[in-house]
The first five atom37 places (N, CA, C, CB, O) and aatype in JSON, in Angstrom:
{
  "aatype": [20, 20, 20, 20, 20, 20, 20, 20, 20, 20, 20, 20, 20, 20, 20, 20, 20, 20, 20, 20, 20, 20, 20, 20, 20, 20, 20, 20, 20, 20, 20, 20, 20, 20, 20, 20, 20, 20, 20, 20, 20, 20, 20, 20, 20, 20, 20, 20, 20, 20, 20, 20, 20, 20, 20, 20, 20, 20, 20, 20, 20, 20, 20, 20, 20, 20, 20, 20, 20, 20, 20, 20, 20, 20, 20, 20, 20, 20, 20, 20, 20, 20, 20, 20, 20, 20, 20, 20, 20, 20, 20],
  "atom_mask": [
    [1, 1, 1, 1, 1],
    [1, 1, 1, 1, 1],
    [1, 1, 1, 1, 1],
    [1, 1, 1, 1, 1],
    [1, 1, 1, 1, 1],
    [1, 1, 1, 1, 1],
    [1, 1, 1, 1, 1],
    [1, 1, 1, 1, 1],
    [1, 1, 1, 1, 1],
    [1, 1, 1, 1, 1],
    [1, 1, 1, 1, 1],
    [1, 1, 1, 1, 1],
    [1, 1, 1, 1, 1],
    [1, 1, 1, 1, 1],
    [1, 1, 1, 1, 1],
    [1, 1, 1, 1, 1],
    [1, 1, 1, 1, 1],
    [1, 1, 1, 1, 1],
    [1, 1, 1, 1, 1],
    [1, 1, 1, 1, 1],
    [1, 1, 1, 1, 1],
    [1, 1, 1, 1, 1],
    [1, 1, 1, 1, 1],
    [1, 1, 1, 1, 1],
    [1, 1, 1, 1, 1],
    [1, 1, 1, 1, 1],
    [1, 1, 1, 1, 1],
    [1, 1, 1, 1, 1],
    [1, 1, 1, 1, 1],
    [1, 1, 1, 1, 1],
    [1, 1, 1, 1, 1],
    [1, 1, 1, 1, 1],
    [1, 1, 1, 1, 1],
    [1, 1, 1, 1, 1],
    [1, 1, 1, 1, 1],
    [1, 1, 1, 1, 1],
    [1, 1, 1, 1, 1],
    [1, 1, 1, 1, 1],
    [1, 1, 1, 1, 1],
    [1, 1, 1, 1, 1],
    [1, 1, 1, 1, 1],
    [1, 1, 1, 1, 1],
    [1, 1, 1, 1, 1],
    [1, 1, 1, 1, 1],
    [1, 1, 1, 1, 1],
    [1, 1, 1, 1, 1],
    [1, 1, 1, 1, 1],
    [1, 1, 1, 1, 1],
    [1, 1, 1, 1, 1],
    [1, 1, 1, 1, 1],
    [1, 1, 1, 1, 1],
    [1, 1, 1, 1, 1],
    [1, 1, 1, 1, 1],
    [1, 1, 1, 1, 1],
    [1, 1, 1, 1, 1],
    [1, 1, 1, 1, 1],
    [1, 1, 1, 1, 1],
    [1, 1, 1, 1, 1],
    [1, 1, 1, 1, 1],
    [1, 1, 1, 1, 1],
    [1, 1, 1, 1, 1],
    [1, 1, 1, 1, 1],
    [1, 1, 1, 1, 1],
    [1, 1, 1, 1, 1],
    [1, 1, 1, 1, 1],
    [1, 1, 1, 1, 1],
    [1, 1, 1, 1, 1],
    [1, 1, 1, 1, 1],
    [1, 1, 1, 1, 1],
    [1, 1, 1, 1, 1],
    [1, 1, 1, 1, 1],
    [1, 1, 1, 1, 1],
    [1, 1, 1, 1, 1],
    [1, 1, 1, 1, 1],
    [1, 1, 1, 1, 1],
    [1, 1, 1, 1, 1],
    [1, 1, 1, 1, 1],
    [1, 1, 1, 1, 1],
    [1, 1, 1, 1, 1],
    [1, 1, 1, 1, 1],
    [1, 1, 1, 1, 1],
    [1, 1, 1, 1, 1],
    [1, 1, 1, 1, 1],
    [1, 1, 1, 1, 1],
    [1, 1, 1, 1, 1],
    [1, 1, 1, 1, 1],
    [1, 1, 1, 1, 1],
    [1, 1, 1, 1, 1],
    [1, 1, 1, 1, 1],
    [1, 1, 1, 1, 1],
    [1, 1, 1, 1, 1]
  ],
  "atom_positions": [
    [[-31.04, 12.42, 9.02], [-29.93, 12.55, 9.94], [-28.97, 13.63, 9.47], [-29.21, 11.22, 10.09], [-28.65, 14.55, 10.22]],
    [[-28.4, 13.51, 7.95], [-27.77, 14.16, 7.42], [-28.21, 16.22, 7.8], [-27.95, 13.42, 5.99], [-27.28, 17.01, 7.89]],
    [[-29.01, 16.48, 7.88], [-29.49, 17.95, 8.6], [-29.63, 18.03, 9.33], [-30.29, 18.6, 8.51], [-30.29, 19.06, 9.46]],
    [[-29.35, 17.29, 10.84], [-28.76, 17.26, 11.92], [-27.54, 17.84, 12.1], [-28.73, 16.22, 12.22], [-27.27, 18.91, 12.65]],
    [[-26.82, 17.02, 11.59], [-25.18, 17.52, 11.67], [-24.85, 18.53, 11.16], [-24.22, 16.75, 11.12], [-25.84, 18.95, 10.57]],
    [[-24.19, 19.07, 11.06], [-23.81, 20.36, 10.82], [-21.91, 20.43, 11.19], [-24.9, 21.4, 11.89], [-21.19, 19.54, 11.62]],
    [[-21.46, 22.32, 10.69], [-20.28, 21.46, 10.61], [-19.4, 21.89, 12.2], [-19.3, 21.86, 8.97], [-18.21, 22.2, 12.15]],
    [[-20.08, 21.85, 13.39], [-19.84, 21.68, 14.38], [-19.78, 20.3, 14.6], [-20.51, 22.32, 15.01], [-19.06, 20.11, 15.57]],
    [[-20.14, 19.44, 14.21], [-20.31, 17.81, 14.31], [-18.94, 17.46, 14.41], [-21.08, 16.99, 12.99], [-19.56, 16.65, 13.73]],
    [[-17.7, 17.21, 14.55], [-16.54, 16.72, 14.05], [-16.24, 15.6, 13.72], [-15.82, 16.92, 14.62], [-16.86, 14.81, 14.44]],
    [[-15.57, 15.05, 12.95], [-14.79, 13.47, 12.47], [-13.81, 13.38, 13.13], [-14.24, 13.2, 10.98], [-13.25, 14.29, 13.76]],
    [[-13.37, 11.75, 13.01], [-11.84, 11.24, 13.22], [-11.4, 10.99, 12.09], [-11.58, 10.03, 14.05], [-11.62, 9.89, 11.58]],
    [[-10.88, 11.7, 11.64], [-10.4, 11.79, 9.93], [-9.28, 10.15, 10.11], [-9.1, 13.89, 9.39], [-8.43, 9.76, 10.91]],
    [[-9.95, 9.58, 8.82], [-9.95, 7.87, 8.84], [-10.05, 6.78, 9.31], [-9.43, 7.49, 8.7], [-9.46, 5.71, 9.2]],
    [[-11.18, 7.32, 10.09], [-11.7, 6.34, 11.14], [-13.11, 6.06, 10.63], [-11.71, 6.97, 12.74], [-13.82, 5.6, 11.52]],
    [[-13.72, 6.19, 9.48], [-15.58, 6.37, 9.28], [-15.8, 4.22, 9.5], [-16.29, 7.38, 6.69], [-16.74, 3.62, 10.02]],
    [[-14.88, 3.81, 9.02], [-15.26, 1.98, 9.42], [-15.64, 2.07, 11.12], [-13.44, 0.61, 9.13], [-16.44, 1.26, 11.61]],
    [[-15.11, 2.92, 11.8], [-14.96, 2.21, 13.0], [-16.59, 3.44, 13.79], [-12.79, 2.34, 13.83], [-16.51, 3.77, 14.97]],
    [[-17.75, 3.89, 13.01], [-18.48, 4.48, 13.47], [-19.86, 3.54, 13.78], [-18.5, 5.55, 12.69], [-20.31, 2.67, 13.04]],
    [[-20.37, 3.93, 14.98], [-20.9, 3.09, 15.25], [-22.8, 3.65, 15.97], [-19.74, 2.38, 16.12], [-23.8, 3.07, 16.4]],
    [[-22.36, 5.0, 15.73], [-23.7, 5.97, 15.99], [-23.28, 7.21, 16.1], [-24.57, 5.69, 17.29], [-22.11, 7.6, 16.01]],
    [[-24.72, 8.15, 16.41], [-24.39, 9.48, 16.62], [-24.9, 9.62, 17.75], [-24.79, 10.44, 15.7], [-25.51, 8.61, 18.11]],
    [[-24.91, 10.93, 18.87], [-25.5, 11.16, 19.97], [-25.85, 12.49, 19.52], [-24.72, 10.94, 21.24], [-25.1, 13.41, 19.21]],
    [[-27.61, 12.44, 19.56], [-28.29, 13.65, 18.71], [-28.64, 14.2, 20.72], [-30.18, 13.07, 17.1], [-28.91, 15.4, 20.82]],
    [[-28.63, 13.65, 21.68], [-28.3, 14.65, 22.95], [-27.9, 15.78, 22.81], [-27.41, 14.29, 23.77], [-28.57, 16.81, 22.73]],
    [[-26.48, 15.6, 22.77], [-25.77, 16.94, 22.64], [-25.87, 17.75, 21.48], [-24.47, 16.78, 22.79], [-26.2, 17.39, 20.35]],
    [[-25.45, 19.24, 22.0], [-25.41, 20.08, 20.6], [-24.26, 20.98, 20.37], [-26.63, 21.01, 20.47], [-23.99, 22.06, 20.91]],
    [[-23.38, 20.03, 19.05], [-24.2, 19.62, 18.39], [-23.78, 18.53, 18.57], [-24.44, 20.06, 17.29], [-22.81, 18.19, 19.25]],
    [[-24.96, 17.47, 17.55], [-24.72, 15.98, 18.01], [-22.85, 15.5, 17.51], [-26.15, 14.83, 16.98], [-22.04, 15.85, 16.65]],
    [[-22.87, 14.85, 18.27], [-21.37, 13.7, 18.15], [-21.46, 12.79, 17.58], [-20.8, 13.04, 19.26], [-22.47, 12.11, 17.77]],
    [[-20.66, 12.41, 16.81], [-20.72, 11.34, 15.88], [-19.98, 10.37, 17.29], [-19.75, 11.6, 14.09], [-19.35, 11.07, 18.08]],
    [[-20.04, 8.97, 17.59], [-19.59, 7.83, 18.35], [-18.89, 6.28, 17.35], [-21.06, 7.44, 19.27], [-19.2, 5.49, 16.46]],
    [[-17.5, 6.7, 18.51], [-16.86, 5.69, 17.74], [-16.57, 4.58, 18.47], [-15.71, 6.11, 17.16], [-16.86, 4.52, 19.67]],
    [[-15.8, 3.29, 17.6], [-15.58, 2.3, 18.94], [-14.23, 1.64, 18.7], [-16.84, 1.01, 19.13], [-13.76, 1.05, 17.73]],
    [[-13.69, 2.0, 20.15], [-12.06, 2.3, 20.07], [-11.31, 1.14, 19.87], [-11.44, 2.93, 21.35], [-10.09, 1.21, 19.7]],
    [[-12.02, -0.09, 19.88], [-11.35, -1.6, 19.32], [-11.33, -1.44, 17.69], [-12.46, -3.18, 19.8], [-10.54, -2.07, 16.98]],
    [[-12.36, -0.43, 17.14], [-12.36, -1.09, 15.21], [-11.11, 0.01, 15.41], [-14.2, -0.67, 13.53], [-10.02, -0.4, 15.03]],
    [[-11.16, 1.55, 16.03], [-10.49, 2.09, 15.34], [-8.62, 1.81, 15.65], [-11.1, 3.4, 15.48], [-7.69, 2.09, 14.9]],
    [[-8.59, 1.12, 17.12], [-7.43, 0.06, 16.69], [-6.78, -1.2, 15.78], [-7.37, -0.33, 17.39], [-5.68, -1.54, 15.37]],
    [[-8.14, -1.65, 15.73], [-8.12, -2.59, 14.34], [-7.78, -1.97, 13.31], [-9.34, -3.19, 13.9], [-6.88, -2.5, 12.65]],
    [[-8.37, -0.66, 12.82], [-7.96, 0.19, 11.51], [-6.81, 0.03, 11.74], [-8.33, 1.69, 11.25], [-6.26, -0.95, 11.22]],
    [[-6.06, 0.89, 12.55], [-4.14, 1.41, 12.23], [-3.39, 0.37, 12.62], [-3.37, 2.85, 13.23], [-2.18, 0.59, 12.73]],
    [[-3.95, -1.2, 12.98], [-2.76, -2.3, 12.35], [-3.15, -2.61, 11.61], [-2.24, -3.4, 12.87], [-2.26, -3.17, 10.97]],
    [[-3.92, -2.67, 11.18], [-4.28, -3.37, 9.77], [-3.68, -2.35, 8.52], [-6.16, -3.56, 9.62], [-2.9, -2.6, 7.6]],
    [[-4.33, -1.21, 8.86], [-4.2, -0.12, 7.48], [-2.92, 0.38, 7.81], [-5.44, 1.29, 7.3], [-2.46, 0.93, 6.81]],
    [[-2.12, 0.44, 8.78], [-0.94, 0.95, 8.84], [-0.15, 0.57, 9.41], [-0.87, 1.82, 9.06], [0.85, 1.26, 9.6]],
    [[-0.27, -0.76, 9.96], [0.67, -1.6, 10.3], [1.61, -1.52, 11.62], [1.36, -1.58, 9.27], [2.74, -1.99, 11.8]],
    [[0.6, -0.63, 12.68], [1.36, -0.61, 13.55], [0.8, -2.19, 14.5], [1.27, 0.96, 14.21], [-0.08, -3.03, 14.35]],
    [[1.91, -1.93, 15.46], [1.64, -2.97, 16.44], [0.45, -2.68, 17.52], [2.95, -3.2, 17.17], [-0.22, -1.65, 17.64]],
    [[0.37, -3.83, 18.22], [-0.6, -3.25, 19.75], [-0.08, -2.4, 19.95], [-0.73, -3.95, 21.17], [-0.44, -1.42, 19.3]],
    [[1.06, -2.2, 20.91], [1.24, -1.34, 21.85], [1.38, -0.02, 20.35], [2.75, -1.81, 23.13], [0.53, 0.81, 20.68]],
    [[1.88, 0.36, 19.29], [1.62, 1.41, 19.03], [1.0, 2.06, 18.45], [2.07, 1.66, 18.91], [1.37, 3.17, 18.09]],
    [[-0.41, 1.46, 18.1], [-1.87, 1.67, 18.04], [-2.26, 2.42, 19.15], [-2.65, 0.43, 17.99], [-2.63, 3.58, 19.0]],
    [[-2.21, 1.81, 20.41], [-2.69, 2.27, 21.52], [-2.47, 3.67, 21.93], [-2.3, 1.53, 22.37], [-3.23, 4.54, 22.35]],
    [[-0.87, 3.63, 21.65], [0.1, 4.82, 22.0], [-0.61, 6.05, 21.22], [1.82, 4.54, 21.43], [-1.05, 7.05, 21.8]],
    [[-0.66, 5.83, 19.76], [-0.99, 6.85, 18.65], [-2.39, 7.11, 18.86], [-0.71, 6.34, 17.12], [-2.73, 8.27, 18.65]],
    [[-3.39, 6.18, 19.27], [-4.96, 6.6, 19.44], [-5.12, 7.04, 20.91], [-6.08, 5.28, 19.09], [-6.31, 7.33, 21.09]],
    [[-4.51, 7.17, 21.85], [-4.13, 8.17, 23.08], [-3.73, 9.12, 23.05], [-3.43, 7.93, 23.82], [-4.35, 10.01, 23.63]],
    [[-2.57, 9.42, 22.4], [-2.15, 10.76, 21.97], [-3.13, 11.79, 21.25], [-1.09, 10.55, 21.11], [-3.78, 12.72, 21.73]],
    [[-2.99, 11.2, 19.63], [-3.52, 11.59, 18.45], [-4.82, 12.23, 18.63], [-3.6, 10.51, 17.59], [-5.22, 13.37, 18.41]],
    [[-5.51, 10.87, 19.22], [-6.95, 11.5, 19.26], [-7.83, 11.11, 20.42], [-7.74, 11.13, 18.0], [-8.4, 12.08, 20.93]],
    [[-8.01, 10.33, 20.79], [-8.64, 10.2, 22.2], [-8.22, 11.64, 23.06], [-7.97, 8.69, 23.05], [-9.09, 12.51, 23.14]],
    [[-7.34, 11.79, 23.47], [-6.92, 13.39, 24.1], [-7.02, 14.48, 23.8], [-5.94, 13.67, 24.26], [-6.96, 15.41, 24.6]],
    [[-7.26, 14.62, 22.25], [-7.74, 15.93, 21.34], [-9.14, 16.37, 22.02], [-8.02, 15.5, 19.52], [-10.24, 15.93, 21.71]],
    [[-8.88, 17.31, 23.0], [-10.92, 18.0, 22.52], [-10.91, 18.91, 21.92], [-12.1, 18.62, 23.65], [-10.04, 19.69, 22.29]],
    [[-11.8, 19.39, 20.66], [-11.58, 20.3, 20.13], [-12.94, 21.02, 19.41], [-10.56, 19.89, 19.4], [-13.28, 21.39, 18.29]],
    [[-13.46, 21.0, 20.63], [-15.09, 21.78, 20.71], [-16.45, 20.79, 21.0], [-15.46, 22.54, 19.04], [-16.47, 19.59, 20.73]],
    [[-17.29, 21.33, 21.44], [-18.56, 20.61, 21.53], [-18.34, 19.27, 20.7], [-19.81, 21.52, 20.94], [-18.24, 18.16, 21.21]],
    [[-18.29, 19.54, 19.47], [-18.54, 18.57, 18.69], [-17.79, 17.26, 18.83], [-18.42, 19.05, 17.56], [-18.26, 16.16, 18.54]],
    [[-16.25, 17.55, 19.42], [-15.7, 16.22, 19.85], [-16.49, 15.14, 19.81], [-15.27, 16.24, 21.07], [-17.62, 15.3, 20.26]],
    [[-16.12, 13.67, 19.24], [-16.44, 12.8, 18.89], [-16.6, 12.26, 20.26], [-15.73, 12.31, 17.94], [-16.15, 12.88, 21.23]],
    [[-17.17, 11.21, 20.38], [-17.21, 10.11, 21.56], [-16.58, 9.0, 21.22], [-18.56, 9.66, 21.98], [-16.74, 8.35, 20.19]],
    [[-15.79, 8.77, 22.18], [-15.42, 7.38, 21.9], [-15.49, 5.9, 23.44], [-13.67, 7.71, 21.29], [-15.17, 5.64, 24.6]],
    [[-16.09, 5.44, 22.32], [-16.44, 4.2, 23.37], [-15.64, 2.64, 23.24], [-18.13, 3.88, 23.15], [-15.11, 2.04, 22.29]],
    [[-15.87, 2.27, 24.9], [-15.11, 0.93, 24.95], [-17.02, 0.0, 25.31], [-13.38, 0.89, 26.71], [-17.94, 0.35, 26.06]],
    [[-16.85, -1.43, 24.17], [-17.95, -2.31, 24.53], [-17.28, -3.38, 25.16], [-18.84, -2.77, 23.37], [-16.15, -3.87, 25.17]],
    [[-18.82, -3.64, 25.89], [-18.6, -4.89, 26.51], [-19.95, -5.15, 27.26], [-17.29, -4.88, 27.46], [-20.95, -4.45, 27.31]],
    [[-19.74, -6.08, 27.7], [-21.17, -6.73, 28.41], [-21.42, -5.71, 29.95], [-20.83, -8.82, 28.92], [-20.66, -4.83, 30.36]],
    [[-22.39, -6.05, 30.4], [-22.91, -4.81, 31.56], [-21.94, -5.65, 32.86], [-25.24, -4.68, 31.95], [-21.67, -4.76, 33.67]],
    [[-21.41, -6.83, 33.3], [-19.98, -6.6, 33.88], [-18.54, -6.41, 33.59], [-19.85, -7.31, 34.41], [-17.61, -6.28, 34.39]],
    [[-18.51, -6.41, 32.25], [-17.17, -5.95, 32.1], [-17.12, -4.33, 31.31], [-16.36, -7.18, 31.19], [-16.09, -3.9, 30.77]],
    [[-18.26, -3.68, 31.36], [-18.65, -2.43, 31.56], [-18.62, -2.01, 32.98], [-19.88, -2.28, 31.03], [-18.52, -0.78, 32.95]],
    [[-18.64, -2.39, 34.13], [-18.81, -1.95, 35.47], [-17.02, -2.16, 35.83], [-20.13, -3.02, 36.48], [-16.37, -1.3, 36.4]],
    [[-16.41, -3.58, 35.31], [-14.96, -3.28, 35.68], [-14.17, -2.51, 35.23], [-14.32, -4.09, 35.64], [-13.0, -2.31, 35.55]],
    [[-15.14, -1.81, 34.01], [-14.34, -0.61, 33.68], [-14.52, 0.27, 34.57], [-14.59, -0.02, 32.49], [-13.44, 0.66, 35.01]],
    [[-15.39, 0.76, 35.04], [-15.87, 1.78, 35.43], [-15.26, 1.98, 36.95], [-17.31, 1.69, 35.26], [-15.23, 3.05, 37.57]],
    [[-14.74, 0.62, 37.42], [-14.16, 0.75, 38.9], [-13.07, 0.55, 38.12], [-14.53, -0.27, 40.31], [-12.38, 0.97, 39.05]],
    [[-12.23, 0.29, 37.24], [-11.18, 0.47, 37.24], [-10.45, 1.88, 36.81], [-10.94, -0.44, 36.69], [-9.26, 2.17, 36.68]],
    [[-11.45, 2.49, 36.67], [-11.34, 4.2, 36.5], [-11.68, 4.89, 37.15], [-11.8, 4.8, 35.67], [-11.75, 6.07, 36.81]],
    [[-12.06, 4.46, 38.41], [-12.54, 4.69, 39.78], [-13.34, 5.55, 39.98], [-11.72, 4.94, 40.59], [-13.31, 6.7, 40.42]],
    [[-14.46, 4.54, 39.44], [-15.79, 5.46, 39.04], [-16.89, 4.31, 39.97], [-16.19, 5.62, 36.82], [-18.1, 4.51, 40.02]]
  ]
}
């Protein structure tokens, strides 16, 4: 895997707990994260609250693109509360 990536690949610098795959699709591949651990990280490791977890991983980095390599970040859930996402983003 490791000669896959390359350094178009990008990180979420202190987020590696909350990784959860790569997507070798694209090029170059994306490392994939999942946006509940990496809210779990910054109250836990830094003590913010809900709401300003949310605030700081919207801003910070969810909104950052900053080339191909941009990370993915994903919300789980079961295949209907994957679809109420998806209409609730009016998709």
């Amino acid at each position: 895997m490791k000669e896959q990536l390359n350094e178009n690949t990008l990180k979420a610098d202190g987020f590696d707990e909350a990784i959860i795959g790569v997507d070798f699709v694209s090029h170059p591949a994306r490392i994939i994260y999942n946006k509940q651990k990496m809210l779990d990280i910054l109250i836990e490791r830094d003590g913010m609250t809900d709401e300003e977890a949310i605030e700081y991983l919207e801003y910070n980095v969810l909104g950052a693109y900053v080339g191909e390599g941009t990370p993915i970040y994903m919300d789980e859930g079961t295949s209907t509360e994957v679809f109420e996402m998806l209409s609730d983003y009016g998709f």
